[in-house]
N, C-alpha and C positions, 0 to 999 in steps of 0.2 A: 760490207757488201756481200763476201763470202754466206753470213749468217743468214741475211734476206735472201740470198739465193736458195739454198737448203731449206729454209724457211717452204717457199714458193713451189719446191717440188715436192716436199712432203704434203703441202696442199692439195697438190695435182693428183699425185699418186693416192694419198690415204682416202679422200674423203669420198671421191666416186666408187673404190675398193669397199668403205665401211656403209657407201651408201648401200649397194648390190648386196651385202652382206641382212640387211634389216628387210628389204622390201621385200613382200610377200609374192610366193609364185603362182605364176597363174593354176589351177583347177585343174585338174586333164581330166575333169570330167563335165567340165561345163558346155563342151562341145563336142559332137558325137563323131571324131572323125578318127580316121585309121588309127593314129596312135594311141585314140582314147580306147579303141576295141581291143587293142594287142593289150593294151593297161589291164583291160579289164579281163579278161581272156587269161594270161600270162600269171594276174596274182601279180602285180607287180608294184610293190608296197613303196610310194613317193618319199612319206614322213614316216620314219620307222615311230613308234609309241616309246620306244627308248630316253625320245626326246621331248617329253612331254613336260619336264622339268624345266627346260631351256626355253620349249615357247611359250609355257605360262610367267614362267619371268620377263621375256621379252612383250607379254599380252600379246601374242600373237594368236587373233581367234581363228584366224581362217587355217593358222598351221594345224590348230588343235583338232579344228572339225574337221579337216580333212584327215589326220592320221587315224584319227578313232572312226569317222566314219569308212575308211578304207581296210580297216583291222574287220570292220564287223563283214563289210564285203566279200575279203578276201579270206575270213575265217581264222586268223591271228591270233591264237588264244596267248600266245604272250603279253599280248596288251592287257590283259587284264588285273596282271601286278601291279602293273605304272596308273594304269586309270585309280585300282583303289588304293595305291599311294597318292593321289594327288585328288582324291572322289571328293573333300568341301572344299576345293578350292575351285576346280570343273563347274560344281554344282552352283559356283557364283559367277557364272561367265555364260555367254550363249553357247558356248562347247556342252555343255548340258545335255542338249538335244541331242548329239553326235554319242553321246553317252548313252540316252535310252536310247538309241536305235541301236548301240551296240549289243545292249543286253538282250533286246527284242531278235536280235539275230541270232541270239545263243540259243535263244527259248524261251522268254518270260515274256508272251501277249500282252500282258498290263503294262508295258511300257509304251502302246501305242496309245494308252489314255492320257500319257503324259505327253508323247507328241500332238495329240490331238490339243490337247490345255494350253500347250507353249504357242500352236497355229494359232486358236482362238483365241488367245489375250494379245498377241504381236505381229501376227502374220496380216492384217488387212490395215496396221498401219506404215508395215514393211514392205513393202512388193518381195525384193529378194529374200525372205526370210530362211533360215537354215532348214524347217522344215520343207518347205515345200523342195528340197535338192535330194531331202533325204526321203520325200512321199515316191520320186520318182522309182525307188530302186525296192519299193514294197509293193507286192501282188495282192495288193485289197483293194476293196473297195469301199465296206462301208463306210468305215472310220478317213481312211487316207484319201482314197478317190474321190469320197464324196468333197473332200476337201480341196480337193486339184482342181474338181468342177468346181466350187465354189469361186474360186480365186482368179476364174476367165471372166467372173462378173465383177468383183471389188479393184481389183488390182492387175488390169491390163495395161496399164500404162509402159512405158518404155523398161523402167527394170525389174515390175514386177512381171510384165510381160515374156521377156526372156529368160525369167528363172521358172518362170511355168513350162514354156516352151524345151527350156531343156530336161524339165522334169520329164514333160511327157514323152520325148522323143527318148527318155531310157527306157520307159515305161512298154514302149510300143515295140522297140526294139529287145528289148529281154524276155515279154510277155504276150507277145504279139497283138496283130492289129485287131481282129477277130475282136476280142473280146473286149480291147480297149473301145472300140468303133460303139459295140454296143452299150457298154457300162456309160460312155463318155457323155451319149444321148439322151440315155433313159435318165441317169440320174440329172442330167442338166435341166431336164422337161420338172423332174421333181422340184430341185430347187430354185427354179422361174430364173435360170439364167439363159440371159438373151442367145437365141437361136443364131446369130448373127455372130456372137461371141465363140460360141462354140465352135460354129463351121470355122473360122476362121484360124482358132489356136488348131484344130484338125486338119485343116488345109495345110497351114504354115509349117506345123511340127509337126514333120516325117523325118522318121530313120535313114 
């Protein structure tokens, strides 16, 4: 009886403990509210890139994309040891993306060609796809923009819908409205995305 007892609380106790321990945390960037500003603002590194060892063992992609893509954010240059200690093994995982955009943040422009590659072969059968999180926090247009317009015509749906939405709402918020209002039109008219579509991710997603 003793044994089943002990049994029963080591149940209670471990497994909700080693549940909290695996599941992944929420984004503090997926939503543009105060504490995501002071994040952002602040430099205030969630996953340090130290641990980049730990959540490729755990395949934990969303840890991966968020550390590297907050290193490249926040200017991190220590990340850069651990990413190229761990770069073919990144390079087979959707952390990938979180990679070129790192190095795109350092200074190498051709790594938006690889973002732009990884959108066009995955992002219009994804809605949330990793790039369009990581289009929101880049001040272009041709390449990235053009593709954020794109994505209010393929993938409005319910989660493609909200990873747009918060894309944009960084976008507008870092780079302001001005210039979003105009890029967001002109190029939408270009690539014959519905007028209807646009107002509405434009309506909907403000800062």
């Amino acid at each position: 009886m003793r044994t089943k007892s002990i049994l029963l609380i080591f149940c209670i106790v471990y497994f909700p403990l080693a549940f909290l321990r695996v599941a992944p945390a929420q984004d503090w960037a997926f939503e543009l509210g105060d504490e995501a500003k002071e994040i952002y603002a602040k430099k205030k590194i969630q996953i340090p890139c130290k641990r980049l060892d730990d959540l490729l063992r755990k395949d934990d992609i969303n840890g991966l994309h968020t550390a590297i893509r907050d290193a490249a954010l926040f200017g991190d240059k220590t990340c850069d040891k651990y990413i190229k200690k761990n770069l073919n093994r990144l390079k087979q995982t959707e952390a990938r993306d979180a990679v070129a955009f790192y190095y795109y943040k350092k200074g190498d422009v051709s790594q938006l060609e690889l973002l732009a590659n990884s959108y066009d072969k995955d992002a219009p059968n994804v809605g949330d796809h990793f790039t369009v999180d990581l289009f929101g926090f880049i001040n272009e247009w041709e390449i990235t923009g053009r593709r954020l317009v794109r994505h209010a015509e393929c993938c409005h749906d319910a989660v493609g819908g909200e990873a747009l939405c918060s894309a944009i709402i960084w976008r507008r918020y870092l780079y302001g409205d001005k210039d979003f209002k105009h890029f967001w039109f002109k190029i939408g008219k270009e690539e014959n995305v519905s007028p209807e579509n646009l107002q509405h991710f434009y309506s909907d997603c403000q800062p």
